[in-house]
N, C-alpha and C positions, 0 to 999 in steps of 0.2 A: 531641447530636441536638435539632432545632428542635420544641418543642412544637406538635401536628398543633393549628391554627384551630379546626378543625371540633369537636374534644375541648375546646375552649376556651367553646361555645358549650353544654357538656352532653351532648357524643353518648357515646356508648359505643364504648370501645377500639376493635371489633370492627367497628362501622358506618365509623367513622372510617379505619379501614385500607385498609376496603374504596373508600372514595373515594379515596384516596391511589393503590389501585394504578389506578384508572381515569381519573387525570391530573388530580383537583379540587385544584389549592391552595388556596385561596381561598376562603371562602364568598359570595355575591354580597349584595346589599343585601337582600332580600326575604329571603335564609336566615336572615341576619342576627339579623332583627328575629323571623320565624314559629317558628323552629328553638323559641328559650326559653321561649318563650310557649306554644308544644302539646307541649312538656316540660311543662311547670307545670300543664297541664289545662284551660286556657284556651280560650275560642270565639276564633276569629278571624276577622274580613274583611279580605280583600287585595285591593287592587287595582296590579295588576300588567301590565308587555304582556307577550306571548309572546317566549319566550324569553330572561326574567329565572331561571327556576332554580327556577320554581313546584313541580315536581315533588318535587324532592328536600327542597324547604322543608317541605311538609305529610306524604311517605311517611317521611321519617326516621324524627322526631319521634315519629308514632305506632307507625310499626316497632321503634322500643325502650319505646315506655307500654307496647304491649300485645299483643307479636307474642313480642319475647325471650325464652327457656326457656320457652317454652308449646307442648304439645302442639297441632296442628295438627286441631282438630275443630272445628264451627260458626263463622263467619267471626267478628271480632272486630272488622274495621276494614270500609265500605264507600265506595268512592269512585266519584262519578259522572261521565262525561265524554259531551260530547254526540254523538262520531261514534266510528267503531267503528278507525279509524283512531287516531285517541287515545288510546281504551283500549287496545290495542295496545303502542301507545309508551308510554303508563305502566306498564304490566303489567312491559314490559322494563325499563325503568327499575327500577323498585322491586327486578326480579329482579336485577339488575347489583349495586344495593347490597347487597341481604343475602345473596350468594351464599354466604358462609360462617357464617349464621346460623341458617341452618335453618327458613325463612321460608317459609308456601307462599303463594304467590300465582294466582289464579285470573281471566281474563280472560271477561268474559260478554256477546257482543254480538250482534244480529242477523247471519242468514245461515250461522252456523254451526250445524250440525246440535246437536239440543237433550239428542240420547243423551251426548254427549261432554262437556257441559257437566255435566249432572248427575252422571256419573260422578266427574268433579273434584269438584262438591261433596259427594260420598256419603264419597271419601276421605279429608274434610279439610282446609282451607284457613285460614290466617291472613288471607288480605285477599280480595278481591273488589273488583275492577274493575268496573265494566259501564257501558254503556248504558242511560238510564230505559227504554225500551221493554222491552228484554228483561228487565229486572230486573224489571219491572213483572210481564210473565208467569210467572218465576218466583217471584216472590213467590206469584201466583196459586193455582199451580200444588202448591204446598205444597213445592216443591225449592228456594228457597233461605230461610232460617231466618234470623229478623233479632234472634231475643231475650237472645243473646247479644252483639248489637252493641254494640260502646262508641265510637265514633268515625265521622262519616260526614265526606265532602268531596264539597265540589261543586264541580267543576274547570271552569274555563267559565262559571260560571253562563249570562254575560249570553248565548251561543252558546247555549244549551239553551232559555232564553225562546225567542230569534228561533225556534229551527226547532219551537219548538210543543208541548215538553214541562211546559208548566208545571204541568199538572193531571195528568202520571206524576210529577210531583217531588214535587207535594202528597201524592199518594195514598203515595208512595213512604217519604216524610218522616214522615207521621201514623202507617205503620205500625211502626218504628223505637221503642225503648225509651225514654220522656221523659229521663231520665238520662242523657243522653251528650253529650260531647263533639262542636264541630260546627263545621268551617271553610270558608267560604266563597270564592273566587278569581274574581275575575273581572278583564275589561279595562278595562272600563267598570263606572260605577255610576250608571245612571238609576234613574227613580223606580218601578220595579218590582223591582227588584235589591235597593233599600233596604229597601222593605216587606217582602220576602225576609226579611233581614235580620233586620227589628225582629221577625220572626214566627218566628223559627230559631234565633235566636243569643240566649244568656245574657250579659250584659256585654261584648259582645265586644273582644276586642283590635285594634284597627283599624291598619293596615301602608295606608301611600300611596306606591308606588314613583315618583316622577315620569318623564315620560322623559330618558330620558339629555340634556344639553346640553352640546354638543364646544366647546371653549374657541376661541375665536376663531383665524380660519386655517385650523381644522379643521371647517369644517361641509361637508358634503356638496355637492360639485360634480357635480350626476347632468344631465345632455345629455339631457331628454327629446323626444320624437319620436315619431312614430305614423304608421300606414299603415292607406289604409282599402283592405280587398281585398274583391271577393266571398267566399263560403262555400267556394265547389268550388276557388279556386284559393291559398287560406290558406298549405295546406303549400310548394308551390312559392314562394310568397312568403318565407315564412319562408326558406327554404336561400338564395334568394338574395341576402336580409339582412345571411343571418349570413356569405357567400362576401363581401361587402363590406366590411361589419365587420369583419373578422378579429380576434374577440374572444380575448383569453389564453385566460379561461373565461367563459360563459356559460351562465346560470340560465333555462329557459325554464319558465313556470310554466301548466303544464295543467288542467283542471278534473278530468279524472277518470284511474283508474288505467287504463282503456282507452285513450286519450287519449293518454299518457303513452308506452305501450308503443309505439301506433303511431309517436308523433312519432319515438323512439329509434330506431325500426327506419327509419324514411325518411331522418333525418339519416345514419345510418349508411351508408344506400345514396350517399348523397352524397360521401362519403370523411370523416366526421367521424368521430371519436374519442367516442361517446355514453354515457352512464349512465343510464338512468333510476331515479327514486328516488316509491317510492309504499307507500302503506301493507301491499302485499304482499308486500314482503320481510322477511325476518326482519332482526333482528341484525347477525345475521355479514355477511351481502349487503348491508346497509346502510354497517357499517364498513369490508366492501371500497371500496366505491364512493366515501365520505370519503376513504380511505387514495389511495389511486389520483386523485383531484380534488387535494389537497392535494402530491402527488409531481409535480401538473404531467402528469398522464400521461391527461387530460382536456379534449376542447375545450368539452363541452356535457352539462349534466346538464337532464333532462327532468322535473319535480318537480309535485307538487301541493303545495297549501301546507302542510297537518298534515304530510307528510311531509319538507317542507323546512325545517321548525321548528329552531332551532338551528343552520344554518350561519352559520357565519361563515367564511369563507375570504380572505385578504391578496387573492392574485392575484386576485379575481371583479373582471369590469371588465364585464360587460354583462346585464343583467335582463331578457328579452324575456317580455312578457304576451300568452300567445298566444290571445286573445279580452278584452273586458275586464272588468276583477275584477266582483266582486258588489260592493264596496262600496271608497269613497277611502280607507278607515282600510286594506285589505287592498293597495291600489295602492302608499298611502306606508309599509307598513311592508315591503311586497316591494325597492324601489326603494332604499328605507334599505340593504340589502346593497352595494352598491357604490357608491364615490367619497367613501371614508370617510377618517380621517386626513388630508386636504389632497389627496387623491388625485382625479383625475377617475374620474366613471365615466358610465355610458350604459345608459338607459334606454328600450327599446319597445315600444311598444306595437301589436299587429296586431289589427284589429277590421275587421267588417262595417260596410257602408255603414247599417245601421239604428242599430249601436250608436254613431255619431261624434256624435250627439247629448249623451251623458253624458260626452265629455271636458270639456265645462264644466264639472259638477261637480267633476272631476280639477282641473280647471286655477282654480279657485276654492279646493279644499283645498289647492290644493299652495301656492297663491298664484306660478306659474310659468305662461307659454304655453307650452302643446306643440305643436313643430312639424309639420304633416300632409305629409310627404314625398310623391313618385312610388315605386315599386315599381322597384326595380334593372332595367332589359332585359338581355335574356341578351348581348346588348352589354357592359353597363356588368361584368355579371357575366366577360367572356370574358375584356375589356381589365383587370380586377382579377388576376382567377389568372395574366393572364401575365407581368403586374407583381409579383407575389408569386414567380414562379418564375423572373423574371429574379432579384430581391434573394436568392434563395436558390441561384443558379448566382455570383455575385458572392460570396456569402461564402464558398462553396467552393473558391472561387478562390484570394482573400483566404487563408484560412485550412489549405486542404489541400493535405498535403503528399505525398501518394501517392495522384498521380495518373497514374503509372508505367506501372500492369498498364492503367489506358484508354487510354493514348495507345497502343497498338499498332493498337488496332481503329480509334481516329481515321485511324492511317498507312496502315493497308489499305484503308479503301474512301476516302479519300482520292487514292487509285490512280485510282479509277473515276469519282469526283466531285468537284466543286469541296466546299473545305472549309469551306466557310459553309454550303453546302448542307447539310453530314455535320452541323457545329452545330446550323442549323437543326430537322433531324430530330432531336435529341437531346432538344432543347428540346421540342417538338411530342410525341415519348414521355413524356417528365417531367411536363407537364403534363395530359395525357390518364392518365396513371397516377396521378396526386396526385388529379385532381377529377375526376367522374362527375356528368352532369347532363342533361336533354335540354332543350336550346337551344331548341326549337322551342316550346316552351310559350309561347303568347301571355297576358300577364298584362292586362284590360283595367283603363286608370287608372280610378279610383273620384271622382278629386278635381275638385270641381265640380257632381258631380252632384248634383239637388237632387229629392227624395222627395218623393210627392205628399202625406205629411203627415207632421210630427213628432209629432203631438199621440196620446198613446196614447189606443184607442178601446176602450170600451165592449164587455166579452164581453155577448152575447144571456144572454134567462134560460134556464134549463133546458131550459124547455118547447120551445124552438126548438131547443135546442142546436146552437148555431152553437158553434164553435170560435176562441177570439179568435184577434186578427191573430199570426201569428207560433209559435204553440203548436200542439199535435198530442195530442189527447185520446186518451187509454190506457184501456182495461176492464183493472180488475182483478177476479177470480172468487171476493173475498167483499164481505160489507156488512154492514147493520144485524143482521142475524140471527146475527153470531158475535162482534156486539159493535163494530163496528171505528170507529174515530171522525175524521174529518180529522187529528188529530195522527199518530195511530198512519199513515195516509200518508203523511203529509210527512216523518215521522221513518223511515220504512223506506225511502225513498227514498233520502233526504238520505245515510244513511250507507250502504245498499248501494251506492248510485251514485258517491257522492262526489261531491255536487252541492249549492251553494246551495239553501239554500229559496226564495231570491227566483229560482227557476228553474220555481215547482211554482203554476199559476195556480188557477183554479176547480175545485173538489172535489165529486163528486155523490155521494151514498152511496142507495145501492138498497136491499130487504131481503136480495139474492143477490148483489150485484157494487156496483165503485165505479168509476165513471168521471172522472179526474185529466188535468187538463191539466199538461202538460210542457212547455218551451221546445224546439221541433223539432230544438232541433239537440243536444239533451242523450237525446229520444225512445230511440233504437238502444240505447243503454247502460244506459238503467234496465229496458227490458225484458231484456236481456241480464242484467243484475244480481239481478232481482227473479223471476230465473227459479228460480232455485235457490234462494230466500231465503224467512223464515218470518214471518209475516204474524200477529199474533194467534196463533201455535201451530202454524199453518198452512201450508203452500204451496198457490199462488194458481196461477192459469193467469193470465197478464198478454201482452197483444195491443194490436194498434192497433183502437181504435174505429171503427164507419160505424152515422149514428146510424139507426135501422129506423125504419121507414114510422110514422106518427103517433105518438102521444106514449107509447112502449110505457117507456121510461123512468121515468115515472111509475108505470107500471102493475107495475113489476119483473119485466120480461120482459128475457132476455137478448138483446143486440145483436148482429148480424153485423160481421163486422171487415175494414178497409183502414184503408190507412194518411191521413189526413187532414192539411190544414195549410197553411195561407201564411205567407210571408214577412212582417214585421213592421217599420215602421220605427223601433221600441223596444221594451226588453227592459220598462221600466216601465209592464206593463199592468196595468187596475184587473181586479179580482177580480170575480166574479160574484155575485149576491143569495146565490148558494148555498154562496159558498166559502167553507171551512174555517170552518162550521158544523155545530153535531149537527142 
């Protein structure tokens, strides 16, 4: 019997098994090096991309320092992750390794009600996951206990900077036992990461993963492409895409889990074969949806990006970006899924005529043009499927050998009809049965037309409160008086919504409410989200703002509400004197 790697690296029996039966050969590069190093007791900084093995490199390690035959009271281990999606996934994670070790694991993030939360901690837990915001309140709060910690991770880092939690990491960090153990992970390492670092970390053990570089022959052949559509007519555009494409499988990458569910259900209405995969599945729904992608038995998975962390699939041949990313490092590392091994693959991109500004930037990271297509006409789309269901009447042909029991009904209404006609009609059910669509959708082309400015303008100040181009200012029903700070918004957003922060523009904080600008077209879903969600301890009444007659704003009188908002001819608007300031 082959000595298990992972036992080779220091794990114990028991962890080591456990990976075995969940399919790890192997340890990856990043395990490698972290695994012995937070065995030994060591600080570490990694810098790694997603989807190197982060998880299992930093929960191991500390899962057998200080999880093993220990009874299960005050957390021992804390680890941070910047969206609630994340935490999530590592929570399962950690739970998949130690399932036979008697591990508890506790996941703590915004949105979930705070009874449930507590409970877990009242019973007991070996690790804790969380979110800084909510950890934050429970620290507060006196529910969750840090002076037994011996271990913290910051999973993310540089993702937690961006959406604003720097000053819940500080506060989060100071309250922590000086004596511990303390590993760092991020994707990047700028110079706010590093002072991180030098203010966190005890000697630390430094891990450089590079990215991968595919031996020549083998670099990435991805077809990029982009179609610029209006907002109202996106979805049709997409179906008609992917009816041209006829992609093996295709990854379309959504911004939010609302988003996602729609997409699934419209493609499906099309006659596609859908998955959607988002941070609201558990587990098991998740493994189905893999198992079933991987059998082929998949045209199109529906995904947001923390939830499509880790695929890898041979067959994926087509990546569709259905808006475009928040950032090029998120564009090239989506697109990286296919056209791998020497293989082609194909890349696109569907965007608003305001956003086809920022494929410059794309097309300067990628150092690649993308090419800006016409939108398929339900023409192009009819003259596809019936070329598609001729090669597939051909290979039946080709191919099958019992076609016995139809040739009776071909000979009977052959009686009554010529039998091209009786063909014809056969084909004409075939093809009305396979695709579902309505033709009549006029798509109008985008390409050419040119905006009366590209240049982002100027939100008004407060006092006016004008709403910048493009955005749709939200009341939400607390402010200064229960504490609440611009971060504590952009981070209750970011993760109930599942949305960039570069989607969350000027912040006004009142002593009784906060009024937040959104990206309009993200608006519907954070109130949706932020409806059921807890705020500083709280839930909020969250609505569309209409700013009230003179400057009651200032005055912290509460606003009447509509919905507000224009069109934008980019997503890079400057912020306002007021935003995301105390």
């Amino acid at each position: 019997m082959s000595e298990n790697l992972f036992e080779k690296l220091g794990l114990d029996e028991k962890l080591a098994n456990s990976l075995s039966r969940l399919g790890f050969e192997e340890p990856t590069p990043i395990q490698e090096k972290a695994i012995p190093a937070l065995l030994e007791g060591r600080d570490v900084l990694g810098q790694a991309a997603t989807g190197t093995g982060k998880t299992a490199a930093f929960s191991l390690p500390l899962i057998q320092r200080y999880c093993l035959n220990t009874e299960p009271k005050s957390p021992k281990v804390l680890i941070l992750t910047p969206t609630r999606e994340l935490c999530i996934q590592v929570s399962e994670a950690i739970l998949s390794y130690s399932r036979d070790s008697g591990v508890y694991v506790t996941p703590i993030y915004g949105g979930q009600d705070y009874s449930r939360q507590i409970k877990a901690l009242n019973r007991g837990v070996h690790i804790v996951v969380a979110t800084p915001g909510r950890a934050l309140d429970h620290i507060r709060r006196g529910t969750l206990q840090l002076d037994k910690i011996e271990a913290v991770v910051l999973d993310e880092a540089d993702e937690m900077l961006d959406m604003g939690f720097a000053e819940d990491l500080d506060a989060i960090l100071s309250s922590l036992p000086e004596t511990r153990q303390t590993a760092l992970f991020s994707a990047t390492l700028p110079a706010r990461i590093t002072k991180m670092a030098e203010n966190q970390l005890e000697d630390p053990y430094r891990i450089l993963i590079p990215k991968e570089k595919l031996p020549e022959g083998e670099q990435p052949k991805v077809r990029q492409s982009a179609y610029i559509v209006g907002r109202n007519y996106r979805v049709a555009a997409l179906g008609r895409i992917l009816d041209i494409e006829s992609p093996k499988l295709a990854i379309v990458f959504a911004r939010t889990r609302n988003e996602v569910d729609e997409l699934a259900e419209s493609l499906r209405g099309r006659g596609y074969s859908v998955e959607p995969l988002h941070g609201g599945l558990d587990q098991a729904q998740r493994d189905r949806v893999m198992k079933r992608a991987r059998a082929e038995q998949v045209d199109v998975i529906v995904a947001t990006d923390v939830a499509a962390r880790g695929i890898d699939i041979e067959h994926l041949t087509h990546v569709i970006n259905y808006g475009i990313p928040a950032t090029t490092e998120t564009y090239i590392h989506r697109i990286g899924r296919t056209g791998r091994a020497g293989r082609e693959g194909t890349a696109i991109t569907i965007l608003e005529p305001r956003e086809s500004r920022l494929l410059k930037n794309i097309e300067r990271a990628t150092k690649q043009k993308i090419q800006i297509l016409s939108v398929p006409t339900a023409t192009d789309v009819h003259a596809k499927r019936l070329d598609l269901t001729r090669a597939s009447i051909h290979e039946i042909l080709v191919n099958e050998n019992e076609l016995g029991r139809y040739r009776s009904i071909v000979e009977t209404l052959s009686n009554d009809f010529d039998v091209l006609d009786v063909a014809a009609a056969a084909v004409k059910l075939a093809n009305e049965n396979n695709w579902k669509d309505s033709y009549d959708v006029e798509i109008p082309s985008q390409i050419g037309i040119k905006e009366e400015s590209r240049k982002p303008r100027k939100s008004a100040s407060s006092k006016t409160r004008r709403t910048s181009e493009g955005m749709i200012r939200l009341f939400i029903g607390t402010g200064r008086d229960s504490g609440i700070r611009p971060q504590d918004l952009v981070g209750a957003i970011a993760n109930e919504a599942g949305v960039s922060s570069k989607l969350i523009g000027s912040i006004d904080i009142a002593d009784r409410y906060s009024l937040v600008e959104v990206d309009e077209e993200i608006a519907q879903n954070v109130i949706f989200a932020l409806r059921n969600a807890y705020i500083k301890g709280k839930q909020c009444v969250v609505r569309y703002d209409r700013p009230p007659e003179g400057n009651n704003f200032l005055e912290g009188k509460e606003p009447s509400f509509s919905k507000r908002g224009k069109k934008s001819p980019s997503r890079d608007k400057k912020k306002s004197k007021s935003s995301k300031s105390k």
